[in-house]
Structure formats: structure tokens, C-alpha cells
N, C-alpha and C positions, 0 to 999 in steps of 0.2 A: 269153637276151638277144636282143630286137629286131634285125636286122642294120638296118632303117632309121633306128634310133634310134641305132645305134654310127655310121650312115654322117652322121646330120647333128651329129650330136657333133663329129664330126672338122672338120667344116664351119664351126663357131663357134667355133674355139679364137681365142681372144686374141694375139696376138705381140706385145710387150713391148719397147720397143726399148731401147739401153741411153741412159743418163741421161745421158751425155756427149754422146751423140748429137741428144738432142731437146735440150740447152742448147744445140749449133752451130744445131739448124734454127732453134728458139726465134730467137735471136738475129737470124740473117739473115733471116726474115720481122719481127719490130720493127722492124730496120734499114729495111725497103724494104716496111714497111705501106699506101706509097702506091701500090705498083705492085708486089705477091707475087709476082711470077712469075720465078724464075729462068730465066733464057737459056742456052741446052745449055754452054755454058763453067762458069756459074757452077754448073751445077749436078752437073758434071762435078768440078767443084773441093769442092762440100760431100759428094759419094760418096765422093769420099778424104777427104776429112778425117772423116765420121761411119763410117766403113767398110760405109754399108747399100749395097746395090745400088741402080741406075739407076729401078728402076720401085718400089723401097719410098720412096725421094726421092720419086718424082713421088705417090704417094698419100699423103703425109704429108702436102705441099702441099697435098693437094685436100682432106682431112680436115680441117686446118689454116686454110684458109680460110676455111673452114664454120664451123669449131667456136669455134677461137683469136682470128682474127684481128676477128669484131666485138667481143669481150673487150678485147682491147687499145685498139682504137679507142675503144671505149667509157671505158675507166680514161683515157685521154690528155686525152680532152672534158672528165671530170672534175678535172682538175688544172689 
């Protein structure tokens, strides 16, 4: 086995976060689609409620932005 090939293996894994989890983040980005950015309180308040850490919050957001959130805007235009 390639040791470069085992080391970017390790480098691409996927982390999955749990479903209960992305329905709270889900949520509080629809809620605040006009302005996504939680403020250290509020964001401080969805690390306890989804139980991910401080910096998987902040990149969910940022992925989230990118990915989710012209989805949503887009489905709202259409209604």
C-alpha cells in the first residue's frame, strides 16, 4: 500500500453530522436567510443545542452559505 495514497485517504474522509443537528442549523439559517451570520451569542447558543463544536458551527455556516442558502432563496422567489 502507497503510504501517500493512505495519507490523503485520511484527508477526504467525509464527517456526517447528526440529523438533528443540521434540522437546528437548517432552521436558524431559513429563519435569518437575510442576514446568515450568527453573532458569538447565538452561535454559542446552536453549539449547545446541536452538540457540534464552535469551529464545526462556523464551517457549516460557511458551507451553508455557499451551498444552501441560494436554494432557499431561490425556492421562496418561487412561491
Amino acid at each position: 500500500m502507497n503510504a501517500s495514497l493512505s495519507a490523503s485517504d485520511s484527508r477526504r474522509r467525509t464527517h456526517q453530522h447528526p440529523r438533528e443537528a443540521i434540522e437546528v442549523l437548517t432552521a436558524w439559517l431559513t429563519e435569518h436567510r437575510d442576514h446568515p451570520y450568527p453573532d458569538d451569542d447565538q452561535k454559542a447558543s446552536l453549539v449547545r443545542r446541536t452538540g457540534l463544536s464552535t469551529q464545526q458551527v462556523g464551517h457549516w455556516f460557511t458551507n451553508a452559505r455557499r451551498r444552501l442558502l441560494p436554494k432557499l432563496r431561490a425556492d421562496l422567489t418561487k412561491e
